[in-house]
Structures are given as structure tokens and as C-alpha cells.
Kinemage of the C-alpha trace (Angstrom):
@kinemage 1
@onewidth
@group {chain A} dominant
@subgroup {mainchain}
@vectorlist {calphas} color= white
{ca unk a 1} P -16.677 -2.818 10.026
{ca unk a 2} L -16.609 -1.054 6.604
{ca unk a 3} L -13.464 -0.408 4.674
{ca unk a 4} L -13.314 1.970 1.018
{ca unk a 5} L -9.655 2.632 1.391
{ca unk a 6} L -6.685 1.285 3.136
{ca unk a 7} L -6.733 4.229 5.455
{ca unk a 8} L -10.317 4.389 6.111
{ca unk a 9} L -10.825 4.820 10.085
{ca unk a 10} L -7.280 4.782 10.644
{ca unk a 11} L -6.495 7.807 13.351
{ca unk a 12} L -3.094 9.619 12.675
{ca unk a 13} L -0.115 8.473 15.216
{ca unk a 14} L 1.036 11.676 16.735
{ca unk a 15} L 1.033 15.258 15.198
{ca unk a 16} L 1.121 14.222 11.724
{ca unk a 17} L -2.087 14.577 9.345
{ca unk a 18} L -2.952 11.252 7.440
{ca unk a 19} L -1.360 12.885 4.010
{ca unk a 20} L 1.641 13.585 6.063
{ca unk a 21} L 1.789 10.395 7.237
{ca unk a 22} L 1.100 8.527 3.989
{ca unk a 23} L 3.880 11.136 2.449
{ca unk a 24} L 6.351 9.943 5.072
{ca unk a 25} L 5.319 5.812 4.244
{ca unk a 26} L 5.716 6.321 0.746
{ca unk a 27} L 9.309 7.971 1.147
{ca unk a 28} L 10.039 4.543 3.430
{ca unk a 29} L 8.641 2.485 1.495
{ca unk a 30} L 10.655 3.895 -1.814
{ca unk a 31} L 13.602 3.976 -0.193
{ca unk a 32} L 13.530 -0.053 0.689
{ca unk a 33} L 12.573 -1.003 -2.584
{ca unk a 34} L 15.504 1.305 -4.133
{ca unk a 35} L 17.436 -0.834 -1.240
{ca unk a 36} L 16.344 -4.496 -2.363
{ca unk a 37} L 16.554 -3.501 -5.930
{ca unk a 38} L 20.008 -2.682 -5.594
{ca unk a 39} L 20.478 -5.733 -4.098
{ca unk a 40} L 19.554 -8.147 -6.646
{ca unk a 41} L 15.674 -8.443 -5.873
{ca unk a 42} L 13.322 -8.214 -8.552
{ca unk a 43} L 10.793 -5.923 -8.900
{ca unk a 44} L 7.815 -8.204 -9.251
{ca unk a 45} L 9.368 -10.332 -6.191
{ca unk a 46} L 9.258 -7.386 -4.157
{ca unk a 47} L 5.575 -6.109 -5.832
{ca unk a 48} L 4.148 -9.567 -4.832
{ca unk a 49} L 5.798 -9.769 -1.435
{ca unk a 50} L 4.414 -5.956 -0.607
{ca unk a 51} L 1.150 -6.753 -2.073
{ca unk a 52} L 0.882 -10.116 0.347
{ca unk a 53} L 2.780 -7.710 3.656
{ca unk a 54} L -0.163 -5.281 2.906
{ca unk a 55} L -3.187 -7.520 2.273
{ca unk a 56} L -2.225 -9.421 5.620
{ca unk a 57} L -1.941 -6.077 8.019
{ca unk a 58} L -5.180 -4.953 6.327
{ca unk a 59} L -6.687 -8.565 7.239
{ca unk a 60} L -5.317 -8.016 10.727
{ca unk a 61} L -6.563 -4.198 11.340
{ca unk a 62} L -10.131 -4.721 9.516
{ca unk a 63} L -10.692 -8.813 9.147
{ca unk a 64} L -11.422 -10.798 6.631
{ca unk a 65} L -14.513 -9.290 4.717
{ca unk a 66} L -13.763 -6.057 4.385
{ca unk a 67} L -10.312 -6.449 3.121
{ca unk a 68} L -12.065 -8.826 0.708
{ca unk a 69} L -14.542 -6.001 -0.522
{ca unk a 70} L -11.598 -3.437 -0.857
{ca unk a 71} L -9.639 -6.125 -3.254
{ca unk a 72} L -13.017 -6.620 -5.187
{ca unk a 73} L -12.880 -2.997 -6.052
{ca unk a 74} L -9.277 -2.838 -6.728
{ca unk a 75} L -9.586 -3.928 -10.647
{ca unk a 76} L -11.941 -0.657 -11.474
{ca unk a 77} L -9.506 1.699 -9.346
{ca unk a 78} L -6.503 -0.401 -11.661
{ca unk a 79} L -8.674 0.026 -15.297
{ca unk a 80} L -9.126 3.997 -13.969
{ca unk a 81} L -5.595 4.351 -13.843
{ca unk a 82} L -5.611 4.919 -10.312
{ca unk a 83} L -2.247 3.026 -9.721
{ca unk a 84} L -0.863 4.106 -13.125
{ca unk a 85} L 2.515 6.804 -12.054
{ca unk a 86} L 5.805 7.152 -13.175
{ca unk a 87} L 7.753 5.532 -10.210
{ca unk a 88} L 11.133 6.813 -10.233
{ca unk a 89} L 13.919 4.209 -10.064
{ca unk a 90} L 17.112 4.792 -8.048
């Protein structure tokens, strides 16, 4: 089982498009790190503990391997600036 993104393969849930759905994560996902930030957590606490929450569901939706090939490409995506946006902070 092959894996370029973290979406790859994944079928939308319902009537939302894949962009609509990642739109709607995102807006979740903001809003709980506004939430712990608020609360005292650190941001590379909670950057570390999302990075491990998301490298262990992509483990259990695609196994090992693949997951291990997406990371391995992660460090050209980071030099490209993929990853590199303004985050807002609440």
C-alpha cells in the first residue's frame, strides 16, 4: 500500500470534498491549539505531541512502511518551504 500524502486513498466521510474536509480539520485543529495555548501549553509541547497523534493514526490507516517513506520525504517538502505559513495566533 503506497502513501505520497497523508490523504492519499483516503475517501471523503459524507458530502464533503477532501479540501472541504481538510478546511474543516484545520479550523479544529486551530481552534485546540488556540485552546491549550491559552492554557499554559507550549507550543513545541503541543507541535511534538500532534506530530506523534498524527504519525501514529497514519501508522494505523497505512502501516508501518509507508508512513516511513512519507516521513523520508518530509525534509525536501520542509527545505521547499512547504510547511513554511504565517500561523495566526489567538
Amino acid at each position: 500500500m503506497g502513501m505520497t500524502t497523508a490523504t492519499q486513498n483516503i475517501a471523503p466521510r459524507g458530502d464533503l470534498a477532501e479540501n472541504d474536509q481538510k478546511r474543516l480539520a484545520l479550523g479544529y485543529l486551530q481552534d485546540a491549539w488556540a485552546e491549550a495555548v491559552h492554557d499554559g501549553i507550549d507550543g513545541d509541547c503541543l507541535a511534538q505531541t500532534a506530530l506523534f497523534l498524527a504519525f501514529a493514526e497514519l501508522i494505523a490507516t497505512y502501516g508501518e512502511e509507508p508512513t516511513a517513506r512519507f516521513a523520508d520525504n518530509l525534509s525536501k517538502r520542509i527545505r521547499n518551504g512547504e510547511f513554511s505559513v504565517k500561523l495566526s495566533r489567538q
